[in-house]
C-alpha positions in Angstrom: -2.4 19.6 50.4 0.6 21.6 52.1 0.8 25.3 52.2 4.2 25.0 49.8 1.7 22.8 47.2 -0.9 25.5 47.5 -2.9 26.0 44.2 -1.1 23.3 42.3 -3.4 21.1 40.6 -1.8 17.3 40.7 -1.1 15.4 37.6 -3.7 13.4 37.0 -6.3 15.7 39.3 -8.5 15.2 36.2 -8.6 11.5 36.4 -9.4 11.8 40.2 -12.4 14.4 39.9 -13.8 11.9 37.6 -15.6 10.0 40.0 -18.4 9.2 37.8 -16.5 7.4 35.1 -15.9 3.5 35.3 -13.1 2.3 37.5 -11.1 0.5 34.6 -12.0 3.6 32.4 -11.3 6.1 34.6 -7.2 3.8 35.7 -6.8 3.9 32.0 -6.8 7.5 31.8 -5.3 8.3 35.3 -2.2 6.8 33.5 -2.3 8.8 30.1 -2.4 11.8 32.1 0.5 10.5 34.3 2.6 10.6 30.6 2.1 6.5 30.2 0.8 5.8 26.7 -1.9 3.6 27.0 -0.6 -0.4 25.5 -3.0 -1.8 22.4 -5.5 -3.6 24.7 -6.1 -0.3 27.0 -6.8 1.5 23.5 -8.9 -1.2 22.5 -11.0 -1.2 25.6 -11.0 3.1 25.2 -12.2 2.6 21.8 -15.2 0.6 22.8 -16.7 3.6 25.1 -20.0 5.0 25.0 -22.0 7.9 27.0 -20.4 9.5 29.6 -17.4 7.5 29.3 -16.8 9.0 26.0 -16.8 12.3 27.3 -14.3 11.3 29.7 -12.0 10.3 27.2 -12.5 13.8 24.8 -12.1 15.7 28.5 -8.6 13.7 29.2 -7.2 14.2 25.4 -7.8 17.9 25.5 -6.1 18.0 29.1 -3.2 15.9 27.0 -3.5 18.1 24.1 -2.8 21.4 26.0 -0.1 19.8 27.5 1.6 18.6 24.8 0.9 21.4 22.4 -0.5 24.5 24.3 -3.6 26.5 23.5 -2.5 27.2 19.9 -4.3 25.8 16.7 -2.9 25.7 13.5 -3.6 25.7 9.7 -1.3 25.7 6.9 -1.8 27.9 3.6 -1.8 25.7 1.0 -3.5 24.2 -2.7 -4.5 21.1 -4.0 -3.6 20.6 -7.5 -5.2 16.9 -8.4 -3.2 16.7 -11.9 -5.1 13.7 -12.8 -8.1 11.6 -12.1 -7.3 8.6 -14.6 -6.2 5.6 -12.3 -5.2 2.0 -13.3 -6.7 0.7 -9.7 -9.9 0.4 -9.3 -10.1 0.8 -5.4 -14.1 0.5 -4.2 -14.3 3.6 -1.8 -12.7 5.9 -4.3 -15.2 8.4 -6.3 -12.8 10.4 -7.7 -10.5 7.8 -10.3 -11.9 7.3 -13.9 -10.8 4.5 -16.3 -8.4 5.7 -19.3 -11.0 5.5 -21.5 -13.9 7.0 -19.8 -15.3 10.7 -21.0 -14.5 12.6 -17.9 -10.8 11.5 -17.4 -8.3 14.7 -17.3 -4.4 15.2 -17.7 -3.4 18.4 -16.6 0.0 19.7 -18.6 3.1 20.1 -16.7 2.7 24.0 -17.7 -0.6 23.8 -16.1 0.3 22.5 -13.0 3.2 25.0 -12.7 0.5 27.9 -13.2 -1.7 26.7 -10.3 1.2 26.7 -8.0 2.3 30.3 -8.7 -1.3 31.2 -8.4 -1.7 29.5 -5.1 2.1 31.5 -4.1 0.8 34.6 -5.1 -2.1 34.7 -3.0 -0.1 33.4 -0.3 0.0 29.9 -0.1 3.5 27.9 1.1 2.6 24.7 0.3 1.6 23.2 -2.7 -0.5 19.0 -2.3 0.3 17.3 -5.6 -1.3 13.5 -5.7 -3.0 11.7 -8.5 -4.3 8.8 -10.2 -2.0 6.4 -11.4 -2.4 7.1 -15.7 -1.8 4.0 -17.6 2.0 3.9 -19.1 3.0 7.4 -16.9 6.3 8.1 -17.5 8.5 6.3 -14.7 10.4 10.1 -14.3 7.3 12.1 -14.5 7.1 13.0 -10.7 10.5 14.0 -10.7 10.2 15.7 -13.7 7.0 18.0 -12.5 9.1 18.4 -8.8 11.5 20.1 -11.2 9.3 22.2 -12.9 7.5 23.7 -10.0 11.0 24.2 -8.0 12.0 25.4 -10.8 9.5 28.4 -11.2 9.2 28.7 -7.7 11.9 27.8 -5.5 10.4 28.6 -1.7 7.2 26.8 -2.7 7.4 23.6 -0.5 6.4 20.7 -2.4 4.0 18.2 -0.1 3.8 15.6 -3.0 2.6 11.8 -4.0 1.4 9.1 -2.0 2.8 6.0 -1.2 0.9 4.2 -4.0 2.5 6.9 -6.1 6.2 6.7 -5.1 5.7 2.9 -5.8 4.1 3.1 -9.2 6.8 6.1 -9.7 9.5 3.4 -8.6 7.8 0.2 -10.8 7.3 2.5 -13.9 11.5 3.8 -13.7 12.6 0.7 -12.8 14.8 2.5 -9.4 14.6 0.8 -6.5 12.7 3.0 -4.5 15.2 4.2 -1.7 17.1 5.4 -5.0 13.8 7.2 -6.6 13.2 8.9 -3.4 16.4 10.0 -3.7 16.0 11.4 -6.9 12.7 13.1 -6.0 14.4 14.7 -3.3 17.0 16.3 -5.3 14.4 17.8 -7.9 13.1 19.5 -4.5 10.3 17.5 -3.5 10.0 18.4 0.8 7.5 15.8 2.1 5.1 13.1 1.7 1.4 12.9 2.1 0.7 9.7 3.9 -2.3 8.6 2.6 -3.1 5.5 0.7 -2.7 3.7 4.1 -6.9 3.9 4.8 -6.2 0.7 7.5 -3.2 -1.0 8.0 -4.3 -4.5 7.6 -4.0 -6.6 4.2 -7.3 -8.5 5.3 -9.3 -5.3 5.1 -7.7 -3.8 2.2 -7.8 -7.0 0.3 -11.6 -6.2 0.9 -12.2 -2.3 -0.2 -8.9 -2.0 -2.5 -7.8 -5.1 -4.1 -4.5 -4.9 -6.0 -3.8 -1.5 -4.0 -0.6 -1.1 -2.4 -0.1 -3.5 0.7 0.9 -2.9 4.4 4.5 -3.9 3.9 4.5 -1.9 0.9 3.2 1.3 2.3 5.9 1.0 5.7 8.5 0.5 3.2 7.7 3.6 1.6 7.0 5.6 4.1 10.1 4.0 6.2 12.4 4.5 3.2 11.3 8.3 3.2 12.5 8.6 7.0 15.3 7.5 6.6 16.3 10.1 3.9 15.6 13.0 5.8 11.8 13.3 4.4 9.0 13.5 6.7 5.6 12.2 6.1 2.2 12.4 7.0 -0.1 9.5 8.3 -3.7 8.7 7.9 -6.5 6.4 8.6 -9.3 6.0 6.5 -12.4 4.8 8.6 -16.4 4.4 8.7 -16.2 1.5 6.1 -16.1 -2.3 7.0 -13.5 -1.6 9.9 -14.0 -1.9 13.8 -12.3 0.2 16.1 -9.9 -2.4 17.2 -8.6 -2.2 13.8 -8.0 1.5 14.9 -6.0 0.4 17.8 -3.9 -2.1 15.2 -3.3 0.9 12.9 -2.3 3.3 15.4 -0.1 0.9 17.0 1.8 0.2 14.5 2.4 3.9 13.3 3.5 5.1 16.8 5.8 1.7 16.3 7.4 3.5 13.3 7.3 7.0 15.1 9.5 5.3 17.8 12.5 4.4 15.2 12.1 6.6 12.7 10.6 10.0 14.1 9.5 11.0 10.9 5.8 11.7 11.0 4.9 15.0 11.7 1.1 14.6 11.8 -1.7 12.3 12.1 -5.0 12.7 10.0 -8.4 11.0 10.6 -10.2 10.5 7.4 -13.8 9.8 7.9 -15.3 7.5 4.8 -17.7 10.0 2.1 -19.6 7.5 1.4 -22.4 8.5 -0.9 -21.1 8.5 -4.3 -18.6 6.0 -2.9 -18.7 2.6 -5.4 -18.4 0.3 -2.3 -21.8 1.7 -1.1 -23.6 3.5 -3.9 -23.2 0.2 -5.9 -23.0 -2.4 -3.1 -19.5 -3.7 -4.2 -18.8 -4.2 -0.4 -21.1 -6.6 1.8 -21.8 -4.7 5.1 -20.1 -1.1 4.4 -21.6 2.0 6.5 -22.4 4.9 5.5 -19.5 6.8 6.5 -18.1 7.2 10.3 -21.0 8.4 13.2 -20.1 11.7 15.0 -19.5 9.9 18.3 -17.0 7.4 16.1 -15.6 10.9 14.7 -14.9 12.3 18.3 -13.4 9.2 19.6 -11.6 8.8 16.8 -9.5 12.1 17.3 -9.8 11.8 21.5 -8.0 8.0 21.2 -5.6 9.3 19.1 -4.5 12.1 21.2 -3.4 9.8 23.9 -2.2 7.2 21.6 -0.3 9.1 19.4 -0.1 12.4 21.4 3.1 11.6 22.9 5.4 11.0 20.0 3.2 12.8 17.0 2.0 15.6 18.9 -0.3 17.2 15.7 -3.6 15.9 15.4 -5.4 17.2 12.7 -9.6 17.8 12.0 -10.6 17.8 8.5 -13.0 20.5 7.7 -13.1 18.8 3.9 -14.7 15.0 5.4 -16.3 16.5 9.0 -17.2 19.8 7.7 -16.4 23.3 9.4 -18.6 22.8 12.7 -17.3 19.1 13.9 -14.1 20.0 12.7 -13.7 23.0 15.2 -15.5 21.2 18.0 -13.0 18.4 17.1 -10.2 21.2 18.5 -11.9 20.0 22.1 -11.4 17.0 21.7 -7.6 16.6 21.0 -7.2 17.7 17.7 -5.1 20.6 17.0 -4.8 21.4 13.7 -7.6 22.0 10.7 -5.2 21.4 7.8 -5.1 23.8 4.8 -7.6 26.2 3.1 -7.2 23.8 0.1 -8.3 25.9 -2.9 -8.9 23.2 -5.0 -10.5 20.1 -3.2 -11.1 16.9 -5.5 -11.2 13.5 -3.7 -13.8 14.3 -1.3 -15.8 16.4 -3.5 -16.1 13.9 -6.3 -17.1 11.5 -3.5 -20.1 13.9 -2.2 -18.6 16.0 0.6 -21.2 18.9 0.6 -18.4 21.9 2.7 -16.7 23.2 -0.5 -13.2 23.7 -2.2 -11.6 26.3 0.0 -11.6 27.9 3.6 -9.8 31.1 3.6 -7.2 32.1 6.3 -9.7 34.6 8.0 -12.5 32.3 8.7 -10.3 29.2 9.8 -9.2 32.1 12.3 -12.4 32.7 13.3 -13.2 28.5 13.9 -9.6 28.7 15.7 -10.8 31.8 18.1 -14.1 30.3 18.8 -13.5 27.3 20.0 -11.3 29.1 22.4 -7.7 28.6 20.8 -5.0 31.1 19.2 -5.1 30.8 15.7 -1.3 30.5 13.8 -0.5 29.9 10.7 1.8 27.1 10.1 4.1 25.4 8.0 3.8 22.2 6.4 6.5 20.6 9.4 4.5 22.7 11.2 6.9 25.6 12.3 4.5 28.4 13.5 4.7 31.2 10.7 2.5 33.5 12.3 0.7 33.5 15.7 -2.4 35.9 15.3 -4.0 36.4 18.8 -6.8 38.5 18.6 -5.0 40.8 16.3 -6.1 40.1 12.7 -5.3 40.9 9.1 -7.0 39.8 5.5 -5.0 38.0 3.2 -5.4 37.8 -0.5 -7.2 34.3 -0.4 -9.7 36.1 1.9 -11.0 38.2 -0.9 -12.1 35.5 -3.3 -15.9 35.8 -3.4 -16.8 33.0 -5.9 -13.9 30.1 -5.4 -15.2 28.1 -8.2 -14.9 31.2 -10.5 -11.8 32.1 -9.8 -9.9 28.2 -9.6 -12.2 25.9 -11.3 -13.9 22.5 -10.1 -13.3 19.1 -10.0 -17.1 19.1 -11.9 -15.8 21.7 -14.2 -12.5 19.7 -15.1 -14.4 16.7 -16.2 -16.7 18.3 -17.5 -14.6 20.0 -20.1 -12.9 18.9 -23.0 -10.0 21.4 -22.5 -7.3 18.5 -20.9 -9.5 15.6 -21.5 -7.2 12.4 -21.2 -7.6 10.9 -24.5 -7.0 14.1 -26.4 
């Protein structure tokens, strides 16, 4: 090194002090850190590591990570309001859903729904997370209708709303195309869309754990369709099932495929499987599920997505709700850096046994941020930083809810009571 290069660290000195690591391993990651995205075979060999070659590949997606996003880590204030858990599908991993004519399915009113999003506002929350069953005979206009209502009451509330599955039932039950009833959905202020309902990418496997569900070329079109009207999306992967991680590789592939036209993904979300109450394993529906993703599968999970994806999504996120408050912050060193929202209400993984609870206020997602050696800021749902908090702190009003289950209710509670029972 020259006197003029003095002190400055080359590009891929990472990949070179990692002697240690196997040749191929160590060339595949030489080039990530060089700014080449590695092709679907180099992920596919990546996502068959083990050992010390695994740490090799969470050390080079943090290098990635800090270059691509800096040494901040966000969360995003928000609430889940689940408005109902009856569901005409009948999808095998999925605790939450409840026939029409089961005891424990609930409807929440449009009133209702509208009252836990000006709760959730007034203790400080900018995003409201609206998904659902799909009820049998919904009215086609219903989503737009409830869009309506909350932007109604509460215009600077941003409205992260309905999955794929959804816009397509939404679409079916209206009869619009569904360019046209994303148009509409728009207009009645609806700001983005959760990208879920996409668990893997390939009609083999969901033909498997969610027959009848909505298909691959279903959920692009969606999600495609959404792009291309100025509405950005999440995307998500739902894994520890009956997948192997080249199925990963397909499914991230083909979303940084999408990124590359469209540019309208703002995040990507690893879901890891709850399996326990899960019908595909608690009842055996599915020959040869797992129970649920390993920890090393967790951390390569998030590490192979930083340099897949990295490049053109930039926002990885850890989910406290399926990895639980201590992976998720260790997941922040391993390429990840976002933990999502403090929730308030948490449904889907809760119905389906996840043991971490409804909400994490702002104050101790702060703390996870700050101890895993990150600045904490608050975000927005696009992910504009709202707040960058340093080591300077403050309480907010979610931070002073002692008993969460009190003071928002339960997913056990709801069915449990007879006060928006379905069939009444």
């Amino acid at each position: 090194m020259s006197a003029g290069d003095s002190g400055r660290v080359p590009v891929n000195g990472l990949a070179a002090s990692l002697d240690w690591v196997e040749p191929e391993i160590r060339r595949i990651l030489a080039r990530a850190l060089d700014g080449a995205e590695p092709s679907a075979a180099e992920g596919a060999r990546l996502a068959g590591v083990e050992g010390r070659e695994l740490h090799a590949l969470a050390l080079a997606a943090d290098e990635l990570r800090r270059r691509q996003v800096g040494d901040t880590a966000t969360y995003v204030v928000n609430r889940n309001v689940n408005f109902t858990n009856v569901c005409i599908k009948h999808c095998t991993f999925c605790a939450f859903s409840r026939d029409h004519r089961e005891e424990e399915g609930y409807f929440l009113p449009m009133e209702e729904v509208v009252r836990r999003a000006q709760e959730a506002w007034d203790l400080g929350a900018t995003e409201v997370c609206i998904q659902a069953g799909l009820p049998p005979k919904l009215d086609g206009r219903y989503y737009i209708d409830l869009c309506r209502a909350i932007k109604q009451a509460l215009p600077r509330m941003h409205l992260h709303a309905f999955s794929p599955e959804e816009i397509l039932y939404g679409s079916v039950r209206s009869g619009l195309p569904i360019r046209e009833y994303l148009t509409e959905l728009k207009a009645a202020g609806l700001g983005t869309l959760p990208g879920t309902s996409a668990e893997i990418l390939d009609d083999a496997i969901r033909d498997v754990i969610s027959r009848g569900r909505i298909t691959t070329g279903q959920w692009i079109e969606v999600i495609t369709t959404a792009h291309s009207l100025g509405i950005r999306t999440t995307s998500t992967i739902m894994y520890g099932h009956i997948e192997t991680p080249l199925h990963w590789v397909r499914h991230m592939d083909l979303l940084r495929s999408i990124q590359r036209h469209t540019g309208g993904f703002t995040e990507f979300v690893p879901l890891s499987l709850i399996h326990s109450e899960a019908p595909m394993y608690r009842r055996g529906l599915v020959p040869g599920v797992r129970p649920g993703a390993t920890g090393t599968e967790v951390v390569k999970m998030h590490a192979l997505a930083r340099l897949m994806l990295g490049p053109s999504f930039r926002n990885v996120q850890a989910s406290w709700v399926k990895e639980g408050p201590k992976l998720a912050q260790h997941l922040l060193t391993c390429g990840a850096n976002d933990l999502g929202g403090t929730l308030i209400n948490e449904s889907i993984s809760t119905s389906a046994g996840a043991p971490y609870g409804q909400l994490v206020p702002p104050r101790e997602l702060r703390r996870m941020i700050r101890e895993a050696g990150r600045v904490p800021a608050q975000r927005s749902t696009t992910y504009e930083l709202l707040k960058v908090y340093g080591d300077a702190d403050e309480e907010s009003p979610l931070d002073a809810i002692q008993d969460p289950e009190a003071r928002f209710g339960s997913y056990h509670r709801l069915t449990a009571s007879a006060e928006f029972r379905f069939r009444k």
